[in-house]
N, C-alpha and C positions, 0 to 999 in steps of 0.2 A: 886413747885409741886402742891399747892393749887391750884395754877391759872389754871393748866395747865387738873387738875380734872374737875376744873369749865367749861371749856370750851366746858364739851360733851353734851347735850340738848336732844339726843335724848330721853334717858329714862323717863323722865319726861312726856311724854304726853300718855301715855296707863298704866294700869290695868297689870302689872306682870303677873297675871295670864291670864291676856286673850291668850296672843299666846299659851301656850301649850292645854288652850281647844280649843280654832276654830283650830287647826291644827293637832290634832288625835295625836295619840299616835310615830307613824311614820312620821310624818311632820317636816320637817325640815327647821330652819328661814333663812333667805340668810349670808351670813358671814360676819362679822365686821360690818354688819348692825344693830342701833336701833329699837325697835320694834315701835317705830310712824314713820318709814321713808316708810313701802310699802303702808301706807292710804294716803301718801302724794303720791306716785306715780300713785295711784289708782287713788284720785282725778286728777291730771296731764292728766292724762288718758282718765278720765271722761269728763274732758273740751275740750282736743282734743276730744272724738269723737261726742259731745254736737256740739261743733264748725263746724264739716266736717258735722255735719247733718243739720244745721245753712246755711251752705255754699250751699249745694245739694238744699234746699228749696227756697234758692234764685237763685241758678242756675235754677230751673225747673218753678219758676215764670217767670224767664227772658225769656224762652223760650217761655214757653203761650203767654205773650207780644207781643214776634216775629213772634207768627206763625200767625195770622192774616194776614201781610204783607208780608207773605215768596212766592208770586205769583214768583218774577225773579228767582226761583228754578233751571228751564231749563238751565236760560243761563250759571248759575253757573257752572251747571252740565258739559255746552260743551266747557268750560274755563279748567273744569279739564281736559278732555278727552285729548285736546288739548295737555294740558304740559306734563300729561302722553304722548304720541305719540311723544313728543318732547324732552324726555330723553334719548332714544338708541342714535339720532345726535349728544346730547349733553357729551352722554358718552364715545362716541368714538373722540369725539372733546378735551376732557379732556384727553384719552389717548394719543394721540400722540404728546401733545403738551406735559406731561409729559414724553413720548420717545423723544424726542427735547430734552427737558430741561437735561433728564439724559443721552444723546448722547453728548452735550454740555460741562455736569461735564467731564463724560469720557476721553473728547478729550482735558480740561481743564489737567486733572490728568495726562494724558498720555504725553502732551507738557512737563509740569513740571517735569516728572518722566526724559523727555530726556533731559532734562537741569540741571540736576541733576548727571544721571549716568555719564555723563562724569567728572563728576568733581569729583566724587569719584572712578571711574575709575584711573582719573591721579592721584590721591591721593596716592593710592593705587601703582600705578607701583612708585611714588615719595618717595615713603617709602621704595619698595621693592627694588630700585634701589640705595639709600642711605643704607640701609641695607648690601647688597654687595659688594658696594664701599668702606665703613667708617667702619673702623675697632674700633673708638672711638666712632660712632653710638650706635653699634651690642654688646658696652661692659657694656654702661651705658645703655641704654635697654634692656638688659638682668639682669644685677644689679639692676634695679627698677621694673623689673616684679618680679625677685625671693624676691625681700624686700618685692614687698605687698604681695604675697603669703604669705611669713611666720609670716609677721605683721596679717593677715588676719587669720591666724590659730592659732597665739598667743593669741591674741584679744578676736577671739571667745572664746578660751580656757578659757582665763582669765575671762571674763561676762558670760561666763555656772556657773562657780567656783562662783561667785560674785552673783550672783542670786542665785544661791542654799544654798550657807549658808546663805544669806538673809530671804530666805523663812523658810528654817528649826529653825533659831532662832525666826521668829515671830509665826510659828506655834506650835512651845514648848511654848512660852509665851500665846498663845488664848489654847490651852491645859489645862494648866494651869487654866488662870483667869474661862475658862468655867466650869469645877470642882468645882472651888469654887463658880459662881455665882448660877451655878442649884443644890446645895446644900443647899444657904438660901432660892431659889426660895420654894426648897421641903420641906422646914423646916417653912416658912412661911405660905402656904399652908397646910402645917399637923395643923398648931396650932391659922390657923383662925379657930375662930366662928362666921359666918356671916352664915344668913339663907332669907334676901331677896333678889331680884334681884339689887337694889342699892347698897348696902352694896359688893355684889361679882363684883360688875362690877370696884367701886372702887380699891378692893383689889386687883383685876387683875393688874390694870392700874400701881396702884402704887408701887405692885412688880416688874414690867415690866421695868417701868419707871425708877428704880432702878439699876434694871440692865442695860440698857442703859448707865447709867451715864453719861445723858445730861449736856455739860456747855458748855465753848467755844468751845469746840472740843468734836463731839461723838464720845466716845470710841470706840461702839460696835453698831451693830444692832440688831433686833431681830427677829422671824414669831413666831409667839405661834399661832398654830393648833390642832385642838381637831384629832383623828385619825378617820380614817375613819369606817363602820362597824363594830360599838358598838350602843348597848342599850342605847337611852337618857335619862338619868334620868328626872325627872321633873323641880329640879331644878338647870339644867344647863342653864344658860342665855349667858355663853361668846361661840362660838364658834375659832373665829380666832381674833389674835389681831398680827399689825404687823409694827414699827417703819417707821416713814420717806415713807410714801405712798408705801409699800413695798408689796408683795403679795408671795405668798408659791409657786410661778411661777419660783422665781431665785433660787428656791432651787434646785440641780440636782436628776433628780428622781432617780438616784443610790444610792444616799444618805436618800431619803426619805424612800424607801425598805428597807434600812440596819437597819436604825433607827426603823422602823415598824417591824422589824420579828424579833428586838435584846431586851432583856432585858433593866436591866440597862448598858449596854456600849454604851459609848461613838465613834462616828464617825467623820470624816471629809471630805470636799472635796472643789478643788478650784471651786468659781464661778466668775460671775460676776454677781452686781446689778448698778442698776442707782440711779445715784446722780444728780438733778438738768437734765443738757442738756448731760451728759458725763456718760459712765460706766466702772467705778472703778474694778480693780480686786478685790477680795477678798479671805477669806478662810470662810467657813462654819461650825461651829462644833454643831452638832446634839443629843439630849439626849430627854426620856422622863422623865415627870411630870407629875405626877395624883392630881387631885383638885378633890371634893366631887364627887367621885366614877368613874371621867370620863380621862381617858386616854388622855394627851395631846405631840402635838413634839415641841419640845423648840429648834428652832436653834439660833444657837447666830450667826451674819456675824462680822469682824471681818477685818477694810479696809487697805488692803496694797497699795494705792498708794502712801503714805509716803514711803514705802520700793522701791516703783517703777520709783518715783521721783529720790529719791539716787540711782538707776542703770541707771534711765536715764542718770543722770550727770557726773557719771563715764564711761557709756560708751561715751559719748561726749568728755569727758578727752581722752579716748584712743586714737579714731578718731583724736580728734586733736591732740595729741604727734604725733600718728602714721603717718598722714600727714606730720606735720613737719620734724622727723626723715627720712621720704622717702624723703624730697627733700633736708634732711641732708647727706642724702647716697648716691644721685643722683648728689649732688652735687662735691661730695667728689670723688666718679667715674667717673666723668668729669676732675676732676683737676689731679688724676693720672693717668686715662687714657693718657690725655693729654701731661703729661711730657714724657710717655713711646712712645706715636705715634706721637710727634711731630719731633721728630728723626728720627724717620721711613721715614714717609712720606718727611722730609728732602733728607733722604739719597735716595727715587723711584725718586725725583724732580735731583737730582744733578748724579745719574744712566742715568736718561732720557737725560741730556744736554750732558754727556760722548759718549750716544749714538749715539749722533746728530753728536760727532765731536768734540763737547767740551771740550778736554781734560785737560782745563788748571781748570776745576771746581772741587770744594773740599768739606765739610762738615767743619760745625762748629763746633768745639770739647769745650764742657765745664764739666769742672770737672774731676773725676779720676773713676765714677761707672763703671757699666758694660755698660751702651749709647757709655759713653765715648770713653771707650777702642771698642766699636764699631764704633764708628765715626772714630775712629785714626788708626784700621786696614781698615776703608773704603777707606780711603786718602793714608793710606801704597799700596794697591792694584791699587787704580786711578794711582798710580805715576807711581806703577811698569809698570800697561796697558799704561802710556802712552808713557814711555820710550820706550816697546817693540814695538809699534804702529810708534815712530818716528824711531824708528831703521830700522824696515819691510818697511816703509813709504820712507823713504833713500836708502833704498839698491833696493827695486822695480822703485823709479827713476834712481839708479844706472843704473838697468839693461835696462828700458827700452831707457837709455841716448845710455849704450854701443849698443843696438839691433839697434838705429836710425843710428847711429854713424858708426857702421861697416856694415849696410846696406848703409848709405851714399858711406864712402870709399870705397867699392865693387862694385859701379858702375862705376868708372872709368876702375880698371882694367878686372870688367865684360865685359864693352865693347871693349875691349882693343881682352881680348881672345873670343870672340864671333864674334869680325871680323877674326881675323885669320882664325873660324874653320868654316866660310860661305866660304873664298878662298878655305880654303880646302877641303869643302863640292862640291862646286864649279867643284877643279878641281881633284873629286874621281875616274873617268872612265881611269884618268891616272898612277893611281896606282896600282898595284897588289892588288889581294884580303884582302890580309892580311890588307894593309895600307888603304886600301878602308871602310874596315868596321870600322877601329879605325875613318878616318876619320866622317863617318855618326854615328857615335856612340858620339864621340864629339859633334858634333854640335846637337843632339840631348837633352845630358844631358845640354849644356849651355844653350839650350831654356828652360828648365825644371829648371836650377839653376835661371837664369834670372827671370822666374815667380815667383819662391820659396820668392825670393828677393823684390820681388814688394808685394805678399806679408806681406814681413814683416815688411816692409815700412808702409804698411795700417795697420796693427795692430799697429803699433809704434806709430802711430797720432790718432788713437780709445783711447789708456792708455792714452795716453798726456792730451789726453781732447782738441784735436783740430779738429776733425774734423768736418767739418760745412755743411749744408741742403744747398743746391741750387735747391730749389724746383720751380718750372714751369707746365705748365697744358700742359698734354702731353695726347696723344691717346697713353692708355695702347695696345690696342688690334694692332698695326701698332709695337707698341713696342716689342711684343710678335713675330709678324710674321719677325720684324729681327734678332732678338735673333736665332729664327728657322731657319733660311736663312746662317745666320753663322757658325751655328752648323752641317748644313746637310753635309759637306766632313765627319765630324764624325761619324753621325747616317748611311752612305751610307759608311762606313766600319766597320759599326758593322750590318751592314745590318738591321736596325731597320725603322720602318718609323714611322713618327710621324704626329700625327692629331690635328690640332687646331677646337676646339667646343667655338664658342662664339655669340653672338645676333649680331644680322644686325647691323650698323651702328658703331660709338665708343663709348667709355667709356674715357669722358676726367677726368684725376686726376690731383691735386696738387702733384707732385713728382717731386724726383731728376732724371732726363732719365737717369744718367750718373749707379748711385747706382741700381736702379732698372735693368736694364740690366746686372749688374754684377750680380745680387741675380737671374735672370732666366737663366742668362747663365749660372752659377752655377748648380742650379737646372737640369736643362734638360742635362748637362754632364753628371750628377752624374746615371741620370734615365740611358745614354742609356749605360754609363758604368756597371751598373749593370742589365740591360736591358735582356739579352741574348738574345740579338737578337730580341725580340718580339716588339711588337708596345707602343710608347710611348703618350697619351693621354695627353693634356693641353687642359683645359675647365678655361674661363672667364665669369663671373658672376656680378653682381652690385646690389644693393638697394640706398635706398632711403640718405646710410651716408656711406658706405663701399663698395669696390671690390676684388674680392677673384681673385685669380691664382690658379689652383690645376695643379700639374704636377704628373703623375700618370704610373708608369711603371709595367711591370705582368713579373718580374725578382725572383731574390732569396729572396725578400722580406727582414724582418728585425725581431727579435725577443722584446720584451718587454724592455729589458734591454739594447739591443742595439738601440732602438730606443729614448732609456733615453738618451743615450751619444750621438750621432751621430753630436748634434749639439759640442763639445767638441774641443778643441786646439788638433792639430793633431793627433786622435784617427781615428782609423783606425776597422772594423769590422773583418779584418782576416788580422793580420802584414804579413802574409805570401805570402800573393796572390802579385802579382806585379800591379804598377800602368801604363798606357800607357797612360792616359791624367791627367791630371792638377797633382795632388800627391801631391801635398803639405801639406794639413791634413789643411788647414786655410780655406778653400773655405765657408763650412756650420758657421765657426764663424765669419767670415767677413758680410756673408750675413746676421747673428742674428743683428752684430754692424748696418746692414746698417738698419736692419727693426725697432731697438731699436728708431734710429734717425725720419723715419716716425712716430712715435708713432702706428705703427701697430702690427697683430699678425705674426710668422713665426710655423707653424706647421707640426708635421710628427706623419707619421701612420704607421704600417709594421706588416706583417703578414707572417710567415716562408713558401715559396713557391709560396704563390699568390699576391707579387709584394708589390712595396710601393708608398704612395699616400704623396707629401709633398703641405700643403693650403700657400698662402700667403694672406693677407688680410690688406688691407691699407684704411686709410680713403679718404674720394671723396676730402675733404679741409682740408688743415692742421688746427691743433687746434682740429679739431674735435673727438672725441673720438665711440670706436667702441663699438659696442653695441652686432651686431649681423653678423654672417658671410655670406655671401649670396650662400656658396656653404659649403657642408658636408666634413667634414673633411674624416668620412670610407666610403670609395665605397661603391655605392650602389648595384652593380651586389655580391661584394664579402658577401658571408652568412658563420657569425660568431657564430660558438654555443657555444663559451665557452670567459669569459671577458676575459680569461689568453693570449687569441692571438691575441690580438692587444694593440696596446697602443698611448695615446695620449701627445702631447708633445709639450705647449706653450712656445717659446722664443721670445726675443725681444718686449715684456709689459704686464704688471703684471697683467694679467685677465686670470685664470683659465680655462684651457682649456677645463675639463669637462663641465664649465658653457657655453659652447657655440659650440655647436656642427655642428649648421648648420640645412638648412631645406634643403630636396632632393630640387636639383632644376634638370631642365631640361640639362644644362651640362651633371648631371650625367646619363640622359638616352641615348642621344646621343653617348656616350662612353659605355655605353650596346650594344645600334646597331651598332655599328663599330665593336665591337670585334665578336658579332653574324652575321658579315657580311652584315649586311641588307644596302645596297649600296644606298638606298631609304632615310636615315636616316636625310641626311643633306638636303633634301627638306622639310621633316615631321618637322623637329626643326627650320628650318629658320635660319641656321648656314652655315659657308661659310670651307672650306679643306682648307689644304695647307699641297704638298706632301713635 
């Protein structure tokens, strides 16, 4: 404490009494300053402007010197003019190499930004796609987002808790010691006798310094300020004294208000002051102290980063439990998850090979839980499906051994009675009527049994799985026009006639001619049987990997439902009508099996009253797959105002029939102008008739 008196020097070099006469009655000394410290600034002062007057006289000598010799004045002069004149160039030279350089960053930042979003792009669908795939993903992600939530709300919870009884036990304690300290401070101060300015500057200090309680560790800090607008006595020499380079700066002016307009009570408030390079939280507590007549504010600071230290370390303790714990639960909800979806996904894996055909696959049953006894009704049910599978599997061989089997057998004595009843077709003019008509009535149902049989001969070898492509590059459009050639005693008794719309030249495909003409001659029976009479339309079309057939009649058309079934095992759209050609009910599923084997589409359309439109579409070379169909599946002349009256109807491969509907092609206007008559139409199109 001795030393530490000794160390202040300023009062030493002035007259106590001089400052409060050269400085009036209302003069005030600067704060925490000794009175020899503004003669020394003053001199400081005096040297600096002694020096700059020093400097100017040798600057304005230097000048006289020069001006003798200052004749190159001119040229000076036209060196400036010059550079000035030559800053507009230089400043638009500077801009646009700065627009370069930040067109440059830009297209920097922007390359990297696209090199970027893709990868968080994929990121992103890689997560969202795991997400809805992984059911053991979605469980432990979900279990490790709600664990830090509620670690995160515990945590806070717990360090709100942990800080504030920290804080209120240290502020009870600075409560306290400050009570006691500005109690000797005022008790010390009532019972000095001291009357010169040494004497009071000491006792300040080393009341002050008392309170401090410097040693290893400061206790406390301090600001001792006289109040502001009061009367200076004469012999007040301290104004401000304030520990540790401190100033009445870190006090908060809410606190210095309270303290100013309160009696003796006592205040507080948190601040911060600086220590060294770093600032410390603290708490504040404020009182006043009167010394020989003059009003002073004693704040004591009072440093919690020891309090602050210990919350840091605690909450670092949480942080790291609370990590740990999360990849304790994260963990933990991988390994149960685990055991509950590794079953699962067993049992979608060994679902999937059943699917396939596999029926001899099973699940691996461990233990007696509830997995278990799900694994073991999984295997109870596989067995049941596959017993019923090999049963349904056996008896459909059955049936289709007996269909081949008494179709085989029936051709013998098919042919057997189908000569008899061509003799007796033969010789009907010599029979009475009666025996005339059973005659032609016979041989007409043998020809109808005969077809029925053949067949069901071709469905028997479709089930089998034998029937095989003899596929050949044929002229579809040559194909068509016999098909039509064959059909016409038909169409030419039902009085129909029928037009082929197709481009110049041919359209060679890879097809079977053999299958292919059975699926048109199919087709165009069926139109002109339900034809009534009216004109039957075949339009030929091609791209660049597909050929379409559209066969198109303006008959009783087909309703929605019946154009779902049409393709169907002997299904029929009115059982009651009778049949006079083919009858079988197999013709539209013979020709699905034959278009299944192209790898093409087979389609139909129908519309109640204005006729039905049925597409085929094959690809140009086998292998090829169909994309797109070269002719529109709904007429184009027919206008549809409601989706309820029509319908579209892909058999024979598995491409949605909505998804490909065709673009108008020229077929379909051709087939406009034949029906509006315009006899002109097959020149306009570049298409060839056949009646």
């Amino acid at each position: 404490m001795v030393s530490a008196i000794k160390q202040v020097p300023e009062p030493q070099g002035q007259n106590p009494s001089d400052a409060p006469e050269g400085s009036g009655t209302g003069a005030k000394a600067p704060d925490s300053v000794a009175p020899g410290r503004p003669a020394t600034d003053l001199e400081g002062t005096g040297s600096d402007v002694t020096g700059a007057a020093e400097t100017d006289g040798v600057v304005t000598a230097a000048d006289s010197s020069r001006k003798p010799h200052s004749h190159p004045a001119p040229e000076h002069t036209d060196a400036l003019a010059a550079s000035l004149a030559r800053l507009p160039s230089q400043a638009r030279i500077w801009r646009r190499r700065a627009l370069i350089v930040s067109l440059r960053v830009a297209r920097l930042v922007r390359s990297g930004l696209d090199r970027v979003f893709p990868g968080i792009r994929f990121l992103l669908y890689s997560l969202q796609r795991r997400w809805r795939r992984s059911l053991q993903f979605r469980t432990v992600l979900t279990t490790l987002l709600l664990s830090m939530s509620s670690f995160a709300i515990v945590g806070a919870y717990l360090s709100n808790q942990i800080a504030n009884n920290l804080f209120q036990e240290r502020l009870t304690q600075a409560e306290s010691e400050t009570r006691y300290n500005v109690k000797q401070v005022q008790d010390t101060f009532d019972g000095a006798q001291v009357t010169d300015q040494s004497s009071v500057i000491t006792l300040v200090y080393d009341t002050l310094n008392a309170v401090e309680g410097k040693g290893s560790v400061i206790q406390r800090r301090y600001v001792f300020e006289a109040m502001p607008e009061q009367t200076k006595p004469r012999n007040r020499w301290v104004e401000s004294r304030a520990s540790d380079q401190l100033t009445v700066s870190v006090i908060p002016k809410e606190l210095r208000a309270a303290v100013q307009d309160s009696g003796k009570e006592q205040f507080w408030a948190s601040t911060e002051f600086p220590v060294g390079t770093e600032d410390r939280p603290g708490i504040a507590v404020g009182n006043k102290v009167t010394f020989n007549g003059t009003v002073y504010e004693l704040y004591l600071i009072y440093d919690l980063n020891t309090a602050q230290q210990t919350l840091n370390e605690i909450q670092n303790v949480l942080w790291a439990g609370g990590a740990a714990l999360i990849l304790m639960i994260g963990a933990i909800a991988w390994y149960v998850t685990r055991n509950v979806v590794s079953p699962v996904s067993h049992a979608a894996v060994v679902s999937e090979k059943l699917a396939a055909g596999q029926l001899q696959e099973r699940m691996v049953v461990k233990g007696e839980d509830e997995v278990a006894r799900l694994g073991a009704s999984f295997n109870h049910m596989a067995a049941s499906l596959q017993e019923q599978i090999t049963q349904l599997a056996t008896l459909s061989q059955m049936q289709q051994r007996f269909v081949s089997d008494v179709s085989h057998e029936l051709r013998t004595p098919l042919t057997t009675v189908r000569m008899a009843a061509e003799v007796l077709y033969d010789a009907r003019h010599d029979f009475d009527p009666i025996n005339k008509r059973s005659a032609e009535l016979l041989y007409n149902q043998v020809e109808r049994f005969q077809s029925l049989l053949a067949d069901l001969l071709e469905i028997s070898r479709f089930d089998a799985g034998v029937a095989m492509l003899d596929a050949e590059a044929t002229d579809i459009v040559q194909l068509i026009a016999h098909v039509m050639e064959g059909v016409a005693p038909v169409a030419e008794e039902y009085g129909s006639g029928m037009t082929l719309n197709a481009p110049e030249g041919s359209i060679v495909v890879e097809m079977d001619a053999r299958r292919i003409d059975r699926i048109l001659r199919n087709l165009v029976l069926n139109a002109l049987e339900h034809g009534e009479g009216k004109p039957v339309n075949i339009s030929v079309a091609s791209n660049g990997t597909a050929v379409a057939v559209t066969v198109r009649d303006h008959g009783i058309g087909m309703s929605p439902a019946e154009a779902a079934r049409v393709f169907d095992r002997f299904w029929r759209a009115d059982p009651a009508r009778a049949r006079t050609t083919g009858g079988s009910g197999l013709g539209l599923s013979i020709a699905t099996e034959d278009t299944k084997l192209h790898n093409g589409w087979l389609q139909a359309w129908g519309s109640k009253g204005a006729g039905s439109n049925f597409r085929l579409t094959l690809p140009l070379k086998q292998g090829d797959t169909i994309t797109k169909s070269p002719l529109q599946l709904e007429p184009a002349e027919v206008g549809l105002t409601s989706s309820t009256d029509h319908t579209v109807l892909v058999l024979g491969h598995s491409v949605p029939a909505a998804a490909d509907p065709g673009e108008p092609h020229e077929a379909a206007q051709v087939i406009e102008a034949v029906q509006a008559g315009e006899t002109s139409a097959r020149e306009a199109a570049g298409t060839r008739e056949r009646p």
